[in-house]
N, C-alpha and C positions, 0 to 999 in steps of 0.2 A: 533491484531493477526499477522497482515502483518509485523508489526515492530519488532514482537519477532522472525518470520521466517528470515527475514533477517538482525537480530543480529545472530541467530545460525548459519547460513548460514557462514555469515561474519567470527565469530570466529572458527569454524572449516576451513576455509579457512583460516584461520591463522597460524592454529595447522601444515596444511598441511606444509608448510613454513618452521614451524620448526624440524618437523620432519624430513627435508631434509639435514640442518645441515652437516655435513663433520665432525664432532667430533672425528672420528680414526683419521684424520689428523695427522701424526707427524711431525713437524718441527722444527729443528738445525739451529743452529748459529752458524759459527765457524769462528775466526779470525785468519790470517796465523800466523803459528807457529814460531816460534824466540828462543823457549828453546828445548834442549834436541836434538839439533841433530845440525851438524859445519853450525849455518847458517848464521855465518860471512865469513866464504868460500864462501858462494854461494853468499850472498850478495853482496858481493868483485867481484867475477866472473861476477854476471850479471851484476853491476853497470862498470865495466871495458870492458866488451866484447859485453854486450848487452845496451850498451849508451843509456840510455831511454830519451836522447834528443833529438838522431839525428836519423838519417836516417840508423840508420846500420841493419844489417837485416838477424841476426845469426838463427832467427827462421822463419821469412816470407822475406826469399827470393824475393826479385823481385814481390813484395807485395802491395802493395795499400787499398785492403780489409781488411776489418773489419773481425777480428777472433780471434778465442780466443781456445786455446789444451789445454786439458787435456791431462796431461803424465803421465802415471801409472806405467812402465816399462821401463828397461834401454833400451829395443829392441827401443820402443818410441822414446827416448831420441834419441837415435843414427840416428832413420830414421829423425825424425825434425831438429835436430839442425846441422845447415850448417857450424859453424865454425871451427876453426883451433885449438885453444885450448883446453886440456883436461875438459870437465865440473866437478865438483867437484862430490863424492859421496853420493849420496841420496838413500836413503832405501826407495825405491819402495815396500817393503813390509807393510809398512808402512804409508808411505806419496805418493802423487801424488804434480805434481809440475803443477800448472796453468802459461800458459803465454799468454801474447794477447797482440793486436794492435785496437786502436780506432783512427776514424779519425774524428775529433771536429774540431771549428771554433775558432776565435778567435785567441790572444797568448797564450805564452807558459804556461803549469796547469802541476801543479804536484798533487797527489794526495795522500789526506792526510790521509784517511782511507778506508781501505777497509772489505767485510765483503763475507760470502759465505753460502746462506741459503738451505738447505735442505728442501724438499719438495716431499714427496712421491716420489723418486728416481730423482726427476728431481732436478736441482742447476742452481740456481742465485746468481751468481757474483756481490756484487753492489761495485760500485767506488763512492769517492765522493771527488770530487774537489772543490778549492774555486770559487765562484763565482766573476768573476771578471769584471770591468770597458768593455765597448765593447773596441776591439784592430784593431787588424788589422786582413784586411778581409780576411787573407788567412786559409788554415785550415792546421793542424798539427798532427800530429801521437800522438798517447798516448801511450806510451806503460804501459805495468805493469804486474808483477808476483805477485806469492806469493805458499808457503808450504801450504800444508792441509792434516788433515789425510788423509788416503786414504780410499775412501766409492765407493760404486756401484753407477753408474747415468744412467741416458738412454740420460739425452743431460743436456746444458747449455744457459743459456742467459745470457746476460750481461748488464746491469743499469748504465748510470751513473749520478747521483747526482750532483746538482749544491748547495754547503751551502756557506754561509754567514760565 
């Protein structure tokens, strides 16, 4: 009798577990966008003004930290970005423009894919770099953008991936 009490036990105490589940969960996947809107202008632009080798620092000024904007609006656009150049036209109605700086070890990584998942209004940005030989000990900025439709968040964090 003891042993069928604490199977029922057991399996209700299972049931509980599942019953907790998160099943409304909705979750998106979205990869920056590349059709349908000049994103060789922008590409052109950032890879020209925003050198994502070096030290230049059209959006983190005088910067060291790790951070990562979402721009939704041209107001945005204007109060962030510190350069001289005109930035190309983006349909903020539309799109929001992510950019960011990570500060990792090793040499120089560029990154080969990236992704941006939705999660009940929050987003995760993952990066994924190649995984490379140890280098030298110094560490280095990463930078990286990318297009995304434009959705509501309440915040962001950012991943990044070591592949092979």
């Amino acid at each position: 009798m003891r042993k069928v009490a604490f199977l029922i036990i057991g399996l209700l105490s299972l049931g509980m577990f599942c019953a907790c589940s998160n099943e409304d969960e909705t979750v998106n996947v979205y990869v920056p966008i590349e059709e349908g809107v000049d994103y060789a202008a922008i590409a052109n632009f950032i890879q020209s003004n925003y050198d994502l080798g070096t030290e230049h620092r059209c959006f983190f000024e005088d910067s060291n930290e790790r951070q990562c904007l979402v721009i939704s609006s041209t107001n945005e656009l204007i109060s962030r970005y510190t350069g001289v150049e005109a930035f190309p036209d983006v349909d903020f109605n539309k799109y929001m423009l992510i950019v960011g700086q990570e500060m990792i070890p090793s040499s120089y990584h560029t990154i080969q894919r990236q992704e941006l998942v939705s999660k009940d209004g929050d987003l995760e940005l993952n990066l994924y770099i190649p995984q490379l030989e140890s280098g030298y000990g110094a560490v280095q900025h990463l930078f990286y953008w990318g297009l995304y439709p434009k959705m509501q968040h309440s915040k962001i964090s950012v991943t990044i991936h070591k592949e092979l």
